[in-house]
N, C-alpha and C positions, 0 to 999 in steps of 0.2 A: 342576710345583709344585702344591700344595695352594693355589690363589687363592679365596680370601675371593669370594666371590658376592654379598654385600649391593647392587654397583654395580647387577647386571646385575637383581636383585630388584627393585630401586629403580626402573632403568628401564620393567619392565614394570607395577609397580603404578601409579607415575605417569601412564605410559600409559592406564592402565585408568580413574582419575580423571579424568583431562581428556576422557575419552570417553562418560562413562558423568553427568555430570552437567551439569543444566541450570543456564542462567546465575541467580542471584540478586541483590538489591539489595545495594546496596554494603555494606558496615560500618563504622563509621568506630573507630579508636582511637584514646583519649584518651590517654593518656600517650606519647610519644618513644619510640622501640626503645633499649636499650642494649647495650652488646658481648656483655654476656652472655644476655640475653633469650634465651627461646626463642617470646616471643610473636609471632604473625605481624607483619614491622612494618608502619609507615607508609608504603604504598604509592601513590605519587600519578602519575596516566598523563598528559600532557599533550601538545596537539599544540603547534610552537614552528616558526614559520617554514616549513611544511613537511613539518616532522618528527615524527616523534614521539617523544617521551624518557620515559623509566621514571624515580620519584625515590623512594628513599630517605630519608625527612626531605628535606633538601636537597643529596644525594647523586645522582647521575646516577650507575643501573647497570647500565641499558638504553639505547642511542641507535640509532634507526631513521632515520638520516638520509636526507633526499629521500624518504624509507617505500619506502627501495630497499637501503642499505647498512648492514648490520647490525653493531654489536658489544654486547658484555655481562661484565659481571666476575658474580661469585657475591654478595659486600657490599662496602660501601663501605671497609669495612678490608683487602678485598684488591686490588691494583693488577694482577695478572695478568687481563688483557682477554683477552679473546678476540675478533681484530679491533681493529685499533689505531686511532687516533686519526687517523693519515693515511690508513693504508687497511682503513677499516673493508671487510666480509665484501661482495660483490655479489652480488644476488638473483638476477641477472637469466639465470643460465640459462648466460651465453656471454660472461662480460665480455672474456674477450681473441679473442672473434669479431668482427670489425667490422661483416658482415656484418646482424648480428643482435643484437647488444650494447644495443638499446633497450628502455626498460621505463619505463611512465609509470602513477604510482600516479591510481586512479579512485576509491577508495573506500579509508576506512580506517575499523575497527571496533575497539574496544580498554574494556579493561575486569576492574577489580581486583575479585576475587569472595572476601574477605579470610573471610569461615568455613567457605569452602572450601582456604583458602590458597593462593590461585594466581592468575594474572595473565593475561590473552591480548589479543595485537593481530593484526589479522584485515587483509589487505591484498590488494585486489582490482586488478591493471593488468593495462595493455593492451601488447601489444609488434605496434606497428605493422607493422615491417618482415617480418611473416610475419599479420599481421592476427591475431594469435591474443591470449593471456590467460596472464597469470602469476596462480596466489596461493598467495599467503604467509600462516603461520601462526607466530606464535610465542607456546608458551607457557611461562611462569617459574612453577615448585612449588619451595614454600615444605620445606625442610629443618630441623622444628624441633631436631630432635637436633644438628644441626652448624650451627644457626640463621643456615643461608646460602641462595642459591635454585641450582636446576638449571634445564637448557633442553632445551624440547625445538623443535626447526625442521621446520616440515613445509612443502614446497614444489613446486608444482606446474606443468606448463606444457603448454598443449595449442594445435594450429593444425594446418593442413592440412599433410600432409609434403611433399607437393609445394614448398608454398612454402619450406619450411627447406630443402630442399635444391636450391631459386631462390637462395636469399641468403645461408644460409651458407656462408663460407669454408672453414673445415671438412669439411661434407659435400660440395660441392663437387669441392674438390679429391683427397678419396678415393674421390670416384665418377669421376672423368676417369682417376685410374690403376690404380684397379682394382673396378671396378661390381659385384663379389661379396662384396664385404668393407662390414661397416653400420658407418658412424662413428661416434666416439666424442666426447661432449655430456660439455664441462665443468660439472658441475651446479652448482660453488662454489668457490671461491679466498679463501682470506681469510690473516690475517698474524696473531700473537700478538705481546705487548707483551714486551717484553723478552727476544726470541727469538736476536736477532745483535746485533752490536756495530754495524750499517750504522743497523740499528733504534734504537738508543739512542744514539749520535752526530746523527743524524736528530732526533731528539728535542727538545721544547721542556721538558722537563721536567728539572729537577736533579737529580743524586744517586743518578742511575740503575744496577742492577745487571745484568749478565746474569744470565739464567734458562734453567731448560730444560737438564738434562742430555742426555735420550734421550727419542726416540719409542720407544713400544710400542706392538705390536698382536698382537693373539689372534684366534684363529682361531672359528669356534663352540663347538669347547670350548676352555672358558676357564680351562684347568687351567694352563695354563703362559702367559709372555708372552714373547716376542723383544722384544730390545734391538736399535735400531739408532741407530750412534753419529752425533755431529753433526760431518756432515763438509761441509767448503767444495770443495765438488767438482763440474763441473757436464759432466756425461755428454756433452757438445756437441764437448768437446775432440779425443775420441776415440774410438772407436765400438767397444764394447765389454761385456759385462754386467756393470752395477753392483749386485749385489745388497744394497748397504747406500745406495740412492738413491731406491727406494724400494717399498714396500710386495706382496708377493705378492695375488693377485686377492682381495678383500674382499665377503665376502657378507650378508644379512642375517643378523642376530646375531654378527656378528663386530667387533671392537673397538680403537679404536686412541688413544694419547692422549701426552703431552708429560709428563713427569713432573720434579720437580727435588727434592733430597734433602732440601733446606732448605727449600722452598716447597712443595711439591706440586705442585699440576698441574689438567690437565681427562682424562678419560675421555673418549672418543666414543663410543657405541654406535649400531652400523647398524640401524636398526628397520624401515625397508621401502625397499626399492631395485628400477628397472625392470631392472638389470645387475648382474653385479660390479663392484665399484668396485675403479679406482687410484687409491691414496691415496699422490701422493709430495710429501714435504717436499724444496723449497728452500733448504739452507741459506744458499749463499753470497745469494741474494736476501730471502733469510727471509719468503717466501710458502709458501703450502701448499696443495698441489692438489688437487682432488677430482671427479675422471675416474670417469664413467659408460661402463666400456668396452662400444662393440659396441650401445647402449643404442636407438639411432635407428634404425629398422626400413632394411630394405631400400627402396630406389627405388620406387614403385610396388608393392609388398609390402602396402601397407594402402592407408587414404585419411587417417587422422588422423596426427601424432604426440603422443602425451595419455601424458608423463611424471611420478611423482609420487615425493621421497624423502622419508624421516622420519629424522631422527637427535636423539641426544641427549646431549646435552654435562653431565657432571656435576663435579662440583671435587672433588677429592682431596686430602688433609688430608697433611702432611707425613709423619707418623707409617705414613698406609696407600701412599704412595708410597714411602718404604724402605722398606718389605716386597715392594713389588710389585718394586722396583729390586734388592733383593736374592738373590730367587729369579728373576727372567728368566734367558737365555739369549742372550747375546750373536750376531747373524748372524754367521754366516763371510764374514769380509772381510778379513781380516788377512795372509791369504797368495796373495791375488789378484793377479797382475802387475797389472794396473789400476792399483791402488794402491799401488803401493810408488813413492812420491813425497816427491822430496826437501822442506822445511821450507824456507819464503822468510822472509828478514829482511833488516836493510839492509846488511850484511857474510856474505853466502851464501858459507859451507864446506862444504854437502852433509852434514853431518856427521849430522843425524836424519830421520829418516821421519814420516809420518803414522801410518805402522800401528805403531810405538811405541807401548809402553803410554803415557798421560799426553798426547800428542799428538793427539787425534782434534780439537780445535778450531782446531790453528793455522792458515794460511795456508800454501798447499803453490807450487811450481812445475808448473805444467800442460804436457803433453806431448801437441802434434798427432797424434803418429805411437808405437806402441810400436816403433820404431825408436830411439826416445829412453827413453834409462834410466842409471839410478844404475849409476858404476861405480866395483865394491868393493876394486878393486885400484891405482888410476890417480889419484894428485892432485900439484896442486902445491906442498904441502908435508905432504902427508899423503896416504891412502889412497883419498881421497872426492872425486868430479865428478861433472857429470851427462857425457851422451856424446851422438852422435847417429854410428851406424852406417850408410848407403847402400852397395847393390854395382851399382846401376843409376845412369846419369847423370844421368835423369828425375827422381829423388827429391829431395823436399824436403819438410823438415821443421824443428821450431823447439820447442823451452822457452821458455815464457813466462810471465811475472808480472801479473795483473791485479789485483793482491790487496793492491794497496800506498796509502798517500796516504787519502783522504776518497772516498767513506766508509767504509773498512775501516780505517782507521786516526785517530788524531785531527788530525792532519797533514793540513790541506789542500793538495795538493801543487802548485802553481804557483811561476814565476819560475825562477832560472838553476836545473839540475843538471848532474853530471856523474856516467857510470857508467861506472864501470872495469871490466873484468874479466882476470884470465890462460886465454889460451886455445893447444892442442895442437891440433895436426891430424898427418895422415898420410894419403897418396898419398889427395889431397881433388881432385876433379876439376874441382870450382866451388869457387864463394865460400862462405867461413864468417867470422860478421860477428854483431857483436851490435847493438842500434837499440832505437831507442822509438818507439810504435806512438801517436796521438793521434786521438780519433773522437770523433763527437757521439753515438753510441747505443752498444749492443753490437756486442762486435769480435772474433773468437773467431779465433786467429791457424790459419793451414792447415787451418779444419777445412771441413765439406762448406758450400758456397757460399760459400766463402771470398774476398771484393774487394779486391785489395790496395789499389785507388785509393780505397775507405771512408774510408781512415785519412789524414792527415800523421806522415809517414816522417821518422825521423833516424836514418843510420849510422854507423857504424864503421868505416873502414878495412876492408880483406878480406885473408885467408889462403887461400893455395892452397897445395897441395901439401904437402910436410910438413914442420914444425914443430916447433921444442920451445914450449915456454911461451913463449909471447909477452904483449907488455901491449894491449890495443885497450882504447878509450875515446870516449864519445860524450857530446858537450855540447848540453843541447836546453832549452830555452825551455818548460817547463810551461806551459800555458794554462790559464787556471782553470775549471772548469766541464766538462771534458774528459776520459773516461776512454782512462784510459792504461795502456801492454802494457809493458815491458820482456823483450826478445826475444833469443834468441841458435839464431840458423840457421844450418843449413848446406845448400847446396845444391852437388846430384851428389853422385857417388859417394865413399867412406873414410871415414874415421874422424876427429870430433871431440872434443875433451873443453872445458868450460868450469868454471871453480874462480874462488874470491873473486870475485864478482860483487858489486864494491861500489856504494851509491849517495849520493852527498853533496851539501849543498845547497849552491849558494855566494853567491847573494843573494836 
């Protein structure tokens, strides 16, 4: 497609002003911004407990909380954050490293430069746990035309490599299995406001909507965008290439962003990166990852590690998000076995797919093994079940639901249930049984490190050998606070089928 370039212009002349000029005294304006102003507004920087917050009049539309955890909106009239209010953006390099996950602010520098129209707070920490130095930079330019502000993030991290690879788990554990291959350094993780329904359940705020039809991203040239849909899907299940999970290798000047028909959205542009970046969206968690792959040198390869990226987040106006939505290019996903996954609800007939047009957001049935799949010919009152095929005695496999109850749903699920299903077998050599799985963390049913003693177990009666349509049913004590699997296995060798998978509550 013909893609409109103003973002990627905008990027770089901004860039060029926050570099090319020196700090001046403040300004002050006298009159309030209003919606429609294109006058730079009232920008007021304050540190608050720790923190430091960007205001608006008296709008918060920057918050640097601990001067470690970043989020930001464009103006106070728009509520798409970037970085939520529970977990706003972490600076720190490594936030799901435990290793290396500290970062203590030493210095903070900040300061609104309003007839330049633009904003910067400057953050100097220490990350003890490798003795080294993070800093951070962020700065907000002011958009008189669309009289909203852009970001740009610049962040840095330097310490001896030896020691990152003392204390990260990460680098660590990719040097113990294989000391040729340079790890790969989470440089940022962060969430968007109104991204999943976990996100907005989650919420202290009323009246909330989803947002966020489709990630896009572009490649250097930015003639065209791929579409990649929002799927609840999480690769862990089954091990397999998911090319709508996330992102192809991301280099500088290349672009990626969340866009919604009705709202708009943000742009990202890569402006300087020490790697390719993997950029993959979470949906069923509604985080978003941002992998510096390959990025950490080799073992002994240098004496520093001194990483540094720039990117820039710009807001996209409804109007130039359907254009951009209208000419992408959807990824091929649609005819991937991976994917073709049956539709979970509380009365399961197998009857629709994900990759249905109209269905790319519901809640699917997860499959440990592609030994489990939709079959088009076999149900019990119609055409449609799921299956699970073994010709070895050793297999074992299972469909599972995690996708039901709080917080994917508004139902918070505790107290009595019972789940019914009709289930087929034939020359089944073990047990086929359907159960409910209950854990205090993540619990990902047969997949690799799989603990069955993680969970409290409830079954179902068992099926051997073979069967017509039988009834099984399991009654289990919800526990509040508890995520939970609804599960239908079979173990050894033949053939099962499972159909109406119902769940009802009874007190």
């Amino acid at each position: 497609m013909k893609h409109n370039c103003s973002i990627a212009v905008l990027c770089y002349i901004l860039l060029g002003v926050a570099l090319s000029h020196a700090d001046v005294p403040d300004m002050k304006i006298d009159s309030p911004i209003r919606p429609d102003s294109k006058v730079y507004p009232n920008v007021d920087i304050r540190q608050e407990k720790g923190s430091t917050l960007v205001y608006w009049d008296d709008a918060i539309i920057l918050e640097l909380r601990d001067n470690r955890r970043l989020r930001f909106r464009a103006t106070p009239l728009n509520d798409l954050w970037v970085g939520t209010k529970r977990t706003p953006m972490d600076l720190c390099w490594a936030y799901a490293d435990s290793g290396v996950n500290d970062y203590v602010a030493e210095q903070v520098v900040f300061k609104s430069v309003a007839n330049e129209e633009r904003f910067y707070i400057h953050v100097d920490a220490v990350k003890p746990s490798v003795d080294g130095r993070v800093s951070v930079r962020i700065d907000g330019f002011w958009n008189p035309e669309q009289h909203n502000f852009n970001f740009q993030l610049t962040n840095s991290i330097f310490c001896e490599l030896e020691a990152w690879y003392l204390n990260s788990n990460r680098a660590k554990n990719l040097y113990v299995s294989n000391p040729s291959l340079k790890p790969t350094i989470q440089g940022l993780n962060y969430h968007l406001e109104r991204i999943s329904w976990p996100d907005i359940l989650l919420s202290d705020q009323p009246d909330r909507k989803l947002r966020y039809d489709w990630l896009v991203y572009a490649g250097r040239d930015d003639s065209y965008f791929t579409l990649m849909p929002k799927l609840h899907i999480p690769i862990i299940t089954r091990r397999a290439d998911y090319p709508a999970s996330s992102t192809p290798l991301l280099h500088a000047g290349c672009q990626y962003g969340f866009l919604d028909r009705n709202h708009g959205g943000w742009i990202t542009k890569i402006l300087q990166a020490p790697s390719a970046i993997q950029f993959a969206p979470c949906w069923m968690f509604f985080d978003t990852h941002f992998f510096l792959a390959n990025a950490v040198p080799l073992r002994q390869s240098t004496q520093h590690l001194d990483l540094t990226y720039i990117i820039h987040f710009v807001p996209v106006q409804p109007d130039e998000a359907n254009a951009l939505l209208g000419k992408a290019q959807e990824v091929g996903w649609r005819d991937h076995p991976e994917y073709q996954l049956p539709l979970f609800n509380r009365h399961n007939d197998f009857l629709g797919l994900v990759t249905e047009e109209g269905n790319e957001q519901h809640y699917v049935w997860w499959a440990s093994s592609f030994n489990c799949f939709r079959d088009d010919t076999t149900g019990y009152n119609d055409n449609y079940s799921v299956s699970i095929l073994h010709t070895q005695e050793d297999e074992k496999a299972a469909w599972y639901a995690r996708c039901w109850g709080h917080p994917y749903d508004e139902e918070d699920v505790q107290g009595e249930y019972i789940i019914r299903a009709k289930v087929k077998t034939r020359d089944c050599g073990g047990g086929v049984r359907i159960g409910v799985a209950q854990s205090a963390g993540d619990y990902w049913i047969h997949a690799r490190n799989f603990d069955p003693d993680a969970a409290d177990w409830t079954w179902s009666a068992e099926l051997t050998g073979t069967n017509d349509w039988s009834d099984l049913e399991v009654r289990v004590n919800m526990i509040r606070g508890k995520k939970k699997s609804i599960v239908l296995e079979q173990v050894g060798s033949g053939q099962s089928w499972f159909d109406q998978v119902c769940i009802e509550k009874l007190k």
